[in-house]
C-alpha positions as protocol buffer text, in pm:
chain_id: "A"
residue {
  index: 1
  type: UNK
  ca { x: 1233 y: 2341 z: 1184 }
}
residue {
  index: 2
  type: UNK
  ca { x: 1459 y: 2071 z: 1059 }
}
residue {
  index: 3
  type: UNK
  ca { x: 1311 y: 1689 z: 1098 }
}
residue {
  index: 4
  type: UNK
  ca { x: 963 y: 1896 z: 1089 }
}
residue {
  index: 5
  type: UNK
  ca { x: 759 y: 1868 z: 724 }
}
residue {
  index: 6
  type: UNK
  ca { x: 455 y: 2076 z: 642 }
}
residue {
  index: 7
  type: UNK
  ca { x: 196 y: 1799 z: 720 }
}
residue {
  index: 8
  type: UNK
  ca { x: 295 y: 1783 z: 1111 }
}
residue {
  index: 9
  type: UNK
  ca { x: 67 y: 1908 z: 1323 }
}
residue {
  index: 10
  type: UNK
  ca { x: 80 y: 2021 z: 1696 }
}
residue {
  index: 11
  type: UNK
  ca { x: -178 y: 1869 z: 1935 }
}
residue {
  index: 12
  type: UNK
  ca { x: -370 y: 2108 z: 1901 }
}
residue {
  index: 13
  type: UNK
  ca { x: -365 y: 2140 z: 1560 }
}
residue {
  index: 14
  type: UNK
  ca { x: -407 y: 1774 z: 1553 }
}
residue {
  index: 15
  type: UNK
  ca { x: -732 y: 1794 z: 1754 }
}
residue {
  index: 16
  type: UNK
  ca { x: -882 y: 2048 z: 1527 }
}
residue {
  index: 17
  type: UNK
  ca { x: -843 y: 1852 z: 1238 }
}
residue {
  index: 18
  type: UNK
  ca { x: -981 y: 1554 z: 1361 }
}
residue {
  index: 19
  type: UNK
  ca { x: -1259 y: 1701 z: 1544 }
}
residue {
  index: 20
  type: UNK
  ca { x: -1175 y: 1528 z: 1854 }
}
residue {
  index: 21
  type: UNK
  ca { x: -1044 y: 1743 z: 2203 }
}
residue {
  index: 22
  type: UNK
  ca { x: -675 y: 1735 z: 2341 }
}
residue {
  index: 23
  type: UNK
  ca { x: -742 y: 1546 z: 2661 }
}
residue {
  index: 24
  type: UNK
  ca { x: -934 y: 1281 z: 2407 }
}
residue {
  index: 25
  type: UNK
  ca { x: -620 y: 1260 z: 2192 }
}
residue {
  index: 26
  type: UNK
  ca { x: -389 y: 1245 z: 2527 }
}
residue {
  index: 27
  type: UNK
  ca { x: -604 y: 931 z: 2660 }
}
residue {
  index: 28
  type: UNK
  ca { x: -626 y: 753 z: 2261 }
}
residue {
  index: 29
  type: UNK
  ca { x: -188 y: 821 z: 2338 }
}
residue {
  index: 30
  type: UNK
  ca { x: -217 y: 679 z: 2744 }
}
residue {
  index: 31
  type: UNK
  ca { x: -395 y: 387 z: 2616 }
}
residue {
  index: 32
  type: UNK
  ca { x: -121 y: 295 z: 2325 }
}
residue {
  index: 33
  type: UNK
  ca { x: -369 y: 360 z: 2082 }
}
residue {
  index: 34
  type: UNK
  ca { x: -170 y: 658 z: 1918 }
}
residue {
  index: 35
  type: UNK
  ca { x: 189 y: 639 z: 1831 }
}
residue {
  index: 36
  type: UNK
  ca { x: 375 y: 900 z: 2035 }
}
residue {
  index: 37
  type: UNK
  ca { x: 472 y: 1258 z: 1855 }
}
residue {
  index: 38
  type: UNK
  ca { x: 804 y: 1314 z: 1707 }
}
residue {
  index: 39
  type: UNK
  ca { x: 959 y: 1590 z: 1950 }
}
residue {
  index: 40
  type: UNK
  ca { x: 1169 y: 1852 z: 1819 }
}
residue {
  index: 41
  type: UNK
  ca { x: 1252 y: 2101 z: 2088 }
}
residue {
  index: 42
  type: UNK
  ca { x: 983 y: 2103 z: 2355 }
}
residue {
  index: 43
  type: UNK
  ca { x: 686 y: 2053 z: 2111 }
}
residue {
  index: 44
  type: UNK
  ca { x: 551 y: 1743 z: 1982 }
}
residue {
  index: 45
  type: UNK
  ca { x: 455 y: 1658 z: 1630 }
}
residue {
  index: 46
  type: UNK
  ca { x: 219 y: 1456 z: 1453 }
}
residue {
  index: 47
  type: UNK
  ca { x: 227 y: 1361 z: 1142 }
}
residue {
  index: 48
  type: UNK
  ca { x: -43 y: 1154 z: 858 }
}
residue {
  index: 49
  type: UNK
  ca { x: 6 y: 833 z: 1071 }
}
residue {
  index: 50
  type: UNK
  ca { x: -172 y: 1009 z: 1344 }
}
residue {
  index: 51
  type: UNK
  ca { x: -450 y: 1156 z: 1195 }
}
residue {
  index: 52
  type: UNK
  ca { x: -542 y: 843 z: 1002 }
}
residue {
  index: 53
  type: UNK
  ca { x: -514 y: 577 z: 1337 }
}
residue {
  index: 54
  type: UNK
  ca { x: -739 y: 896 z: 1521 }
}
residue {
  index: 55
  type: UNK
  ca { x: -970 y: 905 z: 1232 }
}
residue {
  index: 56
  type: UNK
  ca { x: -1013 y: 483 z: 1228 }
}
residue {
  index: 57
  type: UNK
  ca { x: -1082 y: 515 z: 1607 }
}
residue {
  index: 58
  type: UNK
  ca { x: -1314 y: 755 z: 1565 }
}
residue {
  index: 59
  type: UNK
  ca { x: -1484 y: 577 z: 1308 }
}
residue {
  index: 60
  type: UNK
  ca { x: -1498 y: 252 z: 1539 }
}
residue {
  index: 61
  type: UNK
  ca { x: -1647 y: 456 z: 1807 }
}
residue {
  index: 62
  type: UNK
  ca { x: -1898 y: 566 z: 1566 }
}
residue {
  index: 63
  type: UNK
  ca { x: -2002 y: 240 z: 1494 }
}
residue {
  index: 64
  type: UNK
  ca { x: -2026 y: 128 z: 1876 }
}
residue {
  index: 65
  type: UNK
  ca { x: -1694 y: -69 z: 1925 }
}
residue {
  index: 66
  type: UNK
  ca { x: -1568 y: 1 z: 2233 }
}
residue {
  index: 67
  type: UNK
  ca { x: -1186 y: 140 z: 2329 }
}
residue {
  index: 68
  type: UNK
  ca { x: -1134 y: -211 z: 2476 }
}
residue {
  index: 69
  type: UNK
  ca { x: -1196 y: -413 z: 2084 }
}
residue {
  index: 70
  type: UNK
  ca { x: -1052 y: -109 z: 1919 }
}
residue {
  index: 71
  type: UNK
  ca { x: -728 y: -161 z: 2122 }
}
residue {
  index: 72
  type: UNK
  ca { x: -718 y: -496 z: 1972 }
}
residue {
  index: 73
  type: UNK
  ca { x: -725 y: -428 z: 1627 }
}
residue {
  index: 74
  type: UNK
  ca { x: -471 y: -109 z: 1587 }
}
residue {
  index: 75
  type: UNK
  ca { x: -245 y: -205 z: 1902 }
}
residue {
  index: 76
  type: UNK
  ca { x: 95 y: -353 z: 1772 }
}
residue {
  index: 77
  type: UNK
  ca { x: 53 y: -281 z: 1422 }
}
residue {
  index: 78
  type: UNK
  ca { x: -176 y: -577 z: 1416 }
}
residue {
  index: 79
  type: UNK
  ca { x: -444 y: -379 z: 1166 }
}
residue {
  index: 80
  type: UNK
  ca { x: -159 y: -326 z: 899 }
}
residue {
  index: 81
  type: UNK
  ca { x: -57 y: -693 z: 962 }
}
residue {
  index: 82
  type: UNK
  ca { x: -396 y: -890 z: 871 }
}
residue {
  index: 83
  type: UNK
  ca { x: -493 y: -659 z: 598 }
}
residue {
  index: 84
  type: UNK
  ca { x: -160 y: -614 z: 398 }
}
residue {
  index: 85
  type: UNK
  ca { x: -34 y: -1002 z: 439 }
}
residue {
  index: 86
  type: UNK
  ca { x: -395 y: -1062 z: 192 }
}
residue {
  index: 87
  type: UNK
  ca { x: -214 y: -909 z: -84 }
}
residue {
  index: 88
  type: UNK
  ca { x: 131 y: -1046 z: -55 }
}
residue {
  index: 89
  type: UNK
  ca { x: 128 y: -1350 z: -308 }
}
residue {
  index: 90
  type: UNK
  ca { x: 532 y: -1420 z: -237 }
}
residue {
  index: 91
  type: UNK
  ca { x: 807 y: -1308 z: -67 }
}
residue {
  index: 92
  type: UNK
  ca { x: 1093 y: -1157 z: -215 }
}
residue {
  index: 93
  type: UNK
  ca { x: 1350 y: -1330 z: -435 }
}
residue {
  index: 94
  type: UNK
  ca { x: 1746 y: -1273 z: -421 }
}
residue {
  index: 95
  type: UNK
  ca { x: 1956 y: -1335 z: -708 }
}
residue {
  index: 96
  type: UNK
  ca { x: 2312 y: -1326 z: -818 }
}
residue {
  index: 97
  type: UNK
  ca { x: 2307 y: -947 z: -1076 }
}
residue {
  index: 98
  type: UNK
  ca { x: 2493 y: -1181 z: -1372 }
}
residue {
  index: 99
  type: UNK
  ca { x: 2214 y: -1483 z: -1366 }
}
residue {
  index: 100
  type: UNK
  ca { x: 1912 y: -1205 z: -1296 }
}
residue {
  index: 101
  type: UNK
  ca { x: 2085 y: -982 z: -1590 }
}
residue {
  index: 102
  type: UNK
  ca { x: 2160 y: -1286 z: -1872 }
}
residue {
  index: 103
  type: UNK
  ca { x: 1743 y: -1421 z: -1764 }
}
residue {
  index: 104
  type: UNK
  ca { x: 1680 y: -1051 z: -1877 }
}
residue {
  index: 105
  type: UNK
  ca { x: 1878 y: -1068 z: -2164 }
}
residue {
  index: 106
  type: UNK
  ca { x: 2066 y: -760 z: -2095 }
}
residue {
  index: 107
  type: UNK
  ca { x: 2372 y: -610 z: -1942 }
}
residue {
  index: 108
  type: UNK
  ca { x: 2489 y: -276 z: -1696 }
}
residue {
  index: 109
  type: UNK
  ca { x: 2572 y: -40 z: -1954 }
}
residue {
  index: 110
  type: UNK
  ca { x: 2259 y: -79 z: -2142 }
}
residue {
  index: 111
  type: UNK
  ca { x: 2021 y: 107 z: -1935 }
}
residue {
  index: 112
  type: UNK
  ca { x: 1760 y: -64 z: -1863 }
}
residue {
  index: 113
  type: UNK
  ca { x: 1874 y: -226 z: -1512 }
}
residue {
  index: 114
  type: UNK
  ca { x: 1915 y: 143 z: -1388 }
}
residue {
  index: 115
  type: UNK
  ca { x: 1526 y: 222 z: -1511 }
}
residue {
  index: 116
  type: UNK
  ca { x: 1436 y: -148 z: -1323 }
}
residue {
  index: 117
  type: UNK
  ca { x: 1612 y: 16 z: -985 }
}
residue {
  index: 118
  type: UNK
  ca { x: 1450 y: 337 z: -1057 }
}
residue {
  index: 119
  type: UNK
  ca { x: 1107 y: 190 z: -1081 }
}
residue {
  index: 120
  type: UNK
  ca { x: 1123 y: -15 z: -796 }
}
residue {
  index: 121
  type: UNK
  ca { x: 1149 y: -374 z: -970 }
}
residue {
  index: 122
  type: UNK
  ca { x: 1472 y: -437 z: -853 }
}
residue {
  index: 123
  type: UNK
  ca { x: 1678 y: -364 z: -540 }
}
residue {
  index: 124
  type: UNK
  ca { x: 2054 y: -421 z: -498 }
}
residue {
  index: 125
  type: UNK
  ca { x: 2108 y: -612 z: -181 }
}
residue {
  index: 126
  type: UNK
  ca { x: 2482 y: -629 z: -92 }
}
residue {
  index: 127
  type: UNK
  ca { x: 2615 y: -850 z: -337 }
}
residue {
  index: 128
  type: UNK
  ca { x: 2282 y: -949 z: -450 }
}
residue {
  index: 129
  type: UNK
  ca { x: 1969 y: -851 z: -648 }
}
residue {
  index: 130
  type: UNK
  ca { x: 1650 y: -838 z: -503 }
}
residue {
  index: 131
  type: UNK
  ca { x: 1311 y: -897 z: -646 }
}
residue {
  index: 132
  type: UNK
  ca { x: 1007 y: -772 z: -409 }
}
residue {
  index: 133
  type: UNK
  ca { x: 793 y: -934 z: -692 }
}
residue {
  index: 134
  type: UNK
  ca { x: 994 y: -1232 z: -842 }
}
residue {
  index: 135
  type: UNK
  ca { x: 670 y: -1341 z: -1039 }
}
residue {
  index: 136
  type: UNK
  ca { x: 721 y: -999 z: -1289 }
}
residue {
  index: 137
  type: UNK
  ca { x: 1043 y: -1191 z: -1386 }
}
residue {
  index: 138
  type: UNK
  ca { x: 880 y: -1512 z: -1572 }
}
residue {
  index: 139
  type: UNK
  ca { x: 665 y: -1262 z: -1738 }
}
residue {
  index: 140
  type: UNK
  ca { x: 907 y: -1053 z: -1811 }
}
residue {
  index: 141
  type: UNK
  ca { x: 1098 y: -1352 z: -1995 }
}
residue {
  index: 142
  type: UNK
  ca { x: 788 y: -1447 z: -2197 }
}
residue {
  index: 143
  type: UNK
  ca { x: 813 y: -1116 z: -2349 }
}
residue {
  index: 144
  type: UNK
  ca { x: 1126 y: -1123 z: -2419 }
}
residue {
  index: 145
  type: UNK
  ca { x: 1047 y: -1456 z: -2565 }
}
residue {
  index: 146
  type: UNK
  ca { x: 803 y: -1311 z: -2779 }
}
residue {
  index: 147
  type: UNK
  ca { x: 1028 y: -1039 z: -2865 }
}
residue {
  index: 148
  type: UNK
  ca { x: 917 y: -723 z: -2714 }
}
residue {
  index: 149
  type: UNK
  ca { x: 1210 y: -615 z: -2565 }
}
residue {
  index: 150
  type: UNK
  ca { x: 1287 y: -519 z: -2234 }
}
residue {
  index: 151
  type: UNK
  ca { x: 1299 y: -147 z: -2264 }
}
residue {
  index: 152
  type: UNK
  ca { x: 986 y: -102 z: -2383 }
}
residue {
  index: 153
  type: UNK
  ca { x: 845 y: -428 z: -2113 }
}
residue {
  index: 154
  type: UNK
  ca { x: 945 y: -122 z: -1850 }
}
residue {
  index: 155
  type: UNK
  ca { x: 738 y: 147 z: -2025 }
}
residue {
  index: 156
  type: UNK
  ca { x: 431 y: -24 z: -2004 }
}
residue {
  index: 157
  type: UNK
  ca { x: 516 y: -122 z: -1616 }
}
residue {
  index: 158
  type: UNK
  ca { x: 537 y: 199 z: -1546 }
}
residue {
  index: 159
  type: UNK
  ca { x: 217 y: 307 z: -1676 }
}
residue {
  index: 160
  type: UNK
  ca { x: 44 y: 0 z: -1491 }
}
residue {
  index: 161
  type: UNK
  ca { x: 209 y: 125 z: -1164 }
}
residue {
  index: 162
  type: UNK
  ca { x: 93 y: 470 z: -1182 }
}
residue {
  index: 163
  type: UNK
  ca { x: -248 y: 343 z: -1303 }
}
residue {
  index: 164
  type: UNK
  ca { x: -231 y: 27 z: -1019 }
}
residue {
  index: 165
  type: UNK
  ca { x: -153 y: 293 z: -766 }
}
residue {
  index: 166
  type: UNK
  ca { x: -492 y: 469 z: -828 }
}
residue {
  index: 167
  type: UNK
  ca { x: -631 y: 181 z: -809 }
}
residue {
  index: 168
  type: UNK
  ca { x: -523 y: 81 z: -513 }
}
residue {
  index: 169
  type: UNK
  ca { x: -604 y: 419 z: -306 }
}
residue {
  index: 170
  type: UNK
  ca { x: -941 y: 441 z: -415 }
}
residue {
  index: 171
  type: UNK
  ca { x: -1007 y: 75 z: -278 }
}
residue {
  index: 172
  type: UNK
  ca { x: -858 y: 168 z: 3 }
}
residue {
  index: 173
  type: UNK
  ca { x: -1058 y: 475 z: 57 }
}
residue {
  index: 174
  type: UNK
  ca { x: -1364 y: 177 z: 30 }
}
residue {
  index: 175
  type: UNK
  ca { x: -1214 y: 1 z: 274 }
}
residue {
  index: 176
  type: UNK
  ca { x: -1155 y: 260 z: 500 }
}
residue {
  index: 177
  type: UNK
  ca { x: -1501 y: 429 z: 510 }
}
residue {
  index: 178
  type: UNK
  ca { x: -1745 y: 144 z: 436 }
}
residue {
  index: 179
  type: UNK
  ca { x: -1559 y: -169 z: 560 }
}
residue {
  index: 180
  type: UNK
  ca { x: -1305 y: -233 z: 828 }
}
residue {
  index: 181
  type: UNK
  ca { x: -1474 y: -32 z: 1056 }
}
residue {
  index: 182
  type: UNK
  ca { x: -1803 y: -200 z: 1021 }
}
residue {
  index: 183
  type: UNK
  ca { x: -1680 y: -568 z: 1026 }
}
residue {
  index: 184
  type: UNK
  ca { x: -1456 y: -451 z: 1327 }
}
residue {
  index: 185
  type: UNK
  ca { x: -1754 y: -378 z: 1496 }
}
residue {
  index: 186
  type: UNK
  ca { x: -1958 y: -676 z: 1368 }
}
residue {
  index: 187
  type: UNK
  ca { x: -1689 y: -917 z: 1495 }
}
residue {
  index: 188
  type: UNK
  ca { x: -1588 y: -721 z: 1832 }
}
residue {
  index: 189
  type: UNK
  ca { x: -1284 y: -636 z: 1723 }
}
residue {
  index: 190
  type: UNK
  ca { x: -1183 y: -969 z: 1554 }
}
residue {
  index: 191
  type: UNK
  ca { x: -863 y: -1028 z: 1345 }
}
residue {
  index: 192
  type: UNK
  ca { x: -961 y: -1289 z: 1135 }
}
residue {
  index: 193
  type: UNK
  ca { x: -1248 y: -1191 z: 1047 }
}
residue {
  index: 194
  type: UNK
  ca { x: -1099 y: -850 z: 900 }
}
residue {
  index: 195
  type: UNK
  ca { x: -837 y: -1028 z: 732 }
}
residue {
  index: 196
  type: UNK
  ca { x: -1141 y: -1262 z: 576 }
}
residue {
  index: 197
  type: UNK
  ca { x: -1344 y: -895 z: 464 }
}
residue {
  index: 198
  type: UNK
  ca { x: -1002 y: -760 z: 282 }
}
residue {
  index: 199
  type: UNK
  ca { x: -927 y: -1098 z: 91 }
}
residue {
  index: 200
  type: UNK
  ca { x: -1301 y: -1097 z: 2 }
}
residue {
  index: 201
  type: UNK
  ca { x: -1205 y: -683 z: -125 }
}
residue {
  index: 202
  type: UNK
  ca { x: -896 y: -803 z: -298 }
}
residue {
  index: 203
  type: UNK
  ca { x: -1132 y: -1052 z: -496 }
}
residue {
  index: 204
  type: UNK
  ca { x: -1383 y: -829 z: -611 }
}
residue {
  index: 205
  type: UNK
  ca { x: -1127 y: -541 z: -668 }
}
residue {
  index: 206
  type: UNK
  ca { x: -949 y: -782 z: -895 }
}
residue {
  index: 207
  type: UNK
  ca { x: -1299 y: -916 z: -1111 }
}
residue {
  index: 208
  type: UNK
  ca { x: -1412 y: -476 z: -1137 }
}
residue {
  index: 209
  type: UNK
  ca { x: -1024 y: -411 z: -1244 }
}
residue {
  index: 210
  type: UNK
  ca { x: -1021 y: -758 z: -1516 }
}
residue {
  index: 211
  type: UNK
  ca { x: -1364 y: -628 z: -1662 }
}
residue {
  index: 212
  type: UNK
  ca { x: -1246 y: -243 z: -1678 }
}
residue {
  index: 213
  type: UNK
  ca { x: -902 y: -372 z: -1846 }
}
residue {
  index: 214
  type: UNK
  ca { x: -1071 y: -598 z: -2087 }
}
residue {
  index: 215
  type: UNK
  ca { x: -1337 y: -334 z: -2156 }
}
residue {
  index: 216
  type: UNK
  ca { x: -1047 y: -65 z: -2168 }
}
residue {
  index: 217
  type: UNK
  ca { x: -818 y: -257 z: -2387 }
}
residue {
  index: 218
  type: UNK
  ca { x: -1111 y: -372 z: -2657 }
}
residue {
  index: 219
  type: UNK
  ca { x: -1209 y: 33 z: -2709 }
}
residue {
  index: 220
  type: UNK
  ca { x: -860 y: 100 z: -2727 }
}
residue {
  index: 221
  type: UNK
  ca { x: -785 y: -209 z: -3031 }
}
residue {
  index: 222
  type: UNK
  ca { x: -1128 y: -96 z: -3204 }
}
residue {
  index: 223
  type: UNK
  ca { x: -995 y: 264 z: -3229 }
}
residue {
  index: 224
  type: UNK
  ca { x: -647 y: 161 z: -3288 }
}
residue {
  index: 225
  type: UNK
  ca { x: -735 y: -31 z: -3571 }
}
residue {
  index: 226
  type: UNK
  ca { x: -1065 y: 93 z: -3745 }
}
residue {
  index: 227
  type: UNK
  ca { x: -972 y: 477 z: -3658 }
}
């Protein structure tokens, strides 16, 4: 059914999968705890949204918080609010494509601003160039500086995204079992103090990742080297 991918659910598929009942689900839904279903036709869909705000309610409930201090932590996309703002250092940075291209040291033609676009690092806004992480461009120009060249700066990025992005879902995977859930109910459903328990993640997350790089990158310069 077009507009309908593999991973949506009917209600009652829904309920099965997240052990809960229909009329349970329909009440999470009356409260404006639960997004409402895409509908296609007569039937409503749900989709991995659903299942994971059903599965952090029912965790909540688990731990004793009531509907009333769950309401205030996943109504209004408040929940994705406090914990994501933690990890955003900047905002994004705009730039005129010649300036952002001569800083890189490198032109259209050459290929390397199409692999930038195609990872992600930059975005073409209109007229402009947009940086959702401006402070990769400062390193990027040290490099450069230090002449590895750009091509093979974007290599390397890549690697650390696909590697940063494991990272990051098995921390979240903490967070979501052990974590939010608890302080949630430790705090009656307070914002702050979430937002306090994910900075306080972000720190640690970053001292386990530093020691596992530096560990990481020593093996890798002992075997490069010695053989």
């Amino acid at each position: 059914m077009p507009g309908v991918t593999g991973e949506d659910l009917t209600i009652d598929q829904l309920a099965s999968e997240v052990d809960m009942t229909v009329r349970n689900i329909r009440a999470h839904q009356a409260r404006g705890l639960l997004p409402p279903p895409t509908i296609k036709g007569r039937i409503g869909y749900y989709g991995p949204l659903h299942r994971r705000r059903l599965q952090q309610i029912r965790a909540m409930q688990d731990e004793g918080l009531n509907l009333a201090a769950i309401a205030k932590v996943v109504n209004d996309g408040q929940l994705t609010a406090v914990t994501t703002e933690v990890f955003t250092d900047s905002g994004p940075a705009w730039f005129e494509a010649d300036e952002l291209l001569g800083r890189l040291g490198t032109t259209l033609d050459d290929g390397t601003a199409a692999r930038a676009v195609e990872l992600g690092l930059i975005v073409v806004d209109g007229d402009r160039v947009r940086m959702d992480m401006p402070g990769l461009l400062s390193l990027a120009e040290e490099f450069l500086a230090m002449g590895v060249p750009l091509a093979a700066q974007l290599d390397a990025l890549a690697e650390v995204q696909s590697a940063t992005e494991q990272v990051a879902a098995a921390y979240l995977q903490l967070a979501d079992e052990h974590l939010i859930a608890r302080v949630a109910v430790d705090s009656g459903g307070d914002l702050d103090a979430i937002r306090e328990s994910v900075a306080r993640l972000r720190d640690l997350a970053r001292v386990a990742l530093d020691a596992s790089f530096n560990h990481a990158m020593s093996e890798a310069l002992r075997v490069h080297f010695d053989g």
